[in-house]
C-alpha positions in Angstrom: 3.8 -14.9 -2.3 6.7 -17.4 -1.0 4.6 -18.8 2.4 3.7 -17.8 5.8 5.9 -17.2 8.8 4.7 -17.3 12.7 6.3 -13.5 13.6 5.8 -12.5 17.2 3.2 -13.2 19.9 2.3 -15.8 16.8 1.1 -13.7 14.5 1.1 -15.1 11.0 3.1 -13.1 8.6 3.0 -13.2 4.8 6.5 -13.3 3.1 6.5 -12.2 0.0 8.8 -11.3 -3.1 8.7 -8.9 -5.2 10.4 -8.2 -9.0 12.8 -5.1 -9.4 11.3 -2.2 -10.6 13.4 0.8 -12.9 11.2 4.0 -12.7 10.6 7.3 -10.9 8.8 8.2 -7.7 5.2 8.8 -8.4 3.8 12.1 -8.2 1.6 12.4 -5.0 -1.6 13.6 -6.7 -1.2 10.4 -9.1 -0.9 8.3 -5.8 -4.3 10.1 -4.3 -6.4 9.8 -7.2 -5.6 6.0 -8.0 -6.6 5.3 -3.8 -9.7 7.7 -4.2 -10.9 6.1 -7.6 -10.3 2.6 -5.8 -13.1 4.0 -2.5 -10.4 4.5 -0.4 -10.4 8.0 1.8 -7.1 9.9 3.3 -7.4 10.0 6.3 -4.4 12.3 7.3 -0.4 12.9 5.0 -0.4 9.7 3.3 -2.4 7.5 4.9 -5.8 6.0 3.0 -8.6 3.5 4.5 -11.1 1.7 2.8 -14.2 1.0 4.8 -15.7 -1.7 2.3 -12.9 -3.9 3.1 -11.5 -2.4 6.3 -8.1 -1.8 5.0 -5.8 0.6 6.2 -2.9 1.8 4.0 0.3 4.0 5.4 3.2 5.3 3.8 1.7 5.9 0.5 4.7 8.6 -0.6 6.1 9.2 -3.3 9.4 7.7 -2.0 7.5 4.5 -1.3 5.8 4.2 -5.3 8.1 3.9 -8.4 6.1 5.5 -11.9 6.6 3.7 -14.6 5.0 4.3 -17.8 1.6 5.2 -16.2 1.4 2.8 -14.1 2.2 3.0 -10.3 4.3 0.1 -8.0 4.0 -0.1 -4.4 7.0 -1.0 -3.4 7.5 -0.5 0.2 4.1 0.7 2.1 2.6 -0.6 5.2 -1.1 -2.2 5.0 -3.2 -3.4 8.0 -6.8 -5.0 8.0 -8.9 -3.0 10.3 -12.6 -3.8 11.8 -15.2 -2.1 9.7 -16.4 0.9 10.9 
C-alpha cells in the first residue's frame, strides 16, 4: 500500500502497488475452491461474497489470476465491502 487518494464524490481510494508476477492463468476450479475453502459463496460466473466480512469479490477469472507454482495471484479483480446480510 503506497497511501490514500480522495477519488470522486470524496470517496477514499487505496493506491496500491503491486510486484510483477511470471506465471500462467489459473485454472477456474483452482480459483473456486481456494474462495470456497476461504467461506466465500459464488454467487453467479465469477463473482464470490463472503457474508462474515461482507465482502464482495468480481472478476475472479482466469485472465484476472496468474498460477504460479501452486500458488494463485490476484492480479487485477474488483473487491467491494458490502453490508452484512
Amino acid at each position: 500500500m503506497l497511501g490514500f487518494v480522495t477519488g470522486g464524490e470524496g470517496m477514499l481510494c487505496a493506491v496500491l502497488e503491486q510486484q510483477f508476477i511470471e506465471g500462467g492463468q489459473a485454472d477456474l476450479e483452482d480459483i473456486k475452491d481456494l474462495l470456497v475453502f476461504n467461506g466465500f459463496q459464488n454467487t453467479r460466473r465469477q463473482d464470490y461474497y463472503n457474508n462474515e466480512f461482507g465482502l464482495l469479490l468480481e472478476d475472479m477469472h482466469d485472465e484476472n489470476v496468474i498460477a504460479k507454482d501452486g500458488i494463485l495471484f490476484f492480479i487485477d479483480t474488483v473487491f467491494y465491502v458490502m453490508e452484512r446480510s
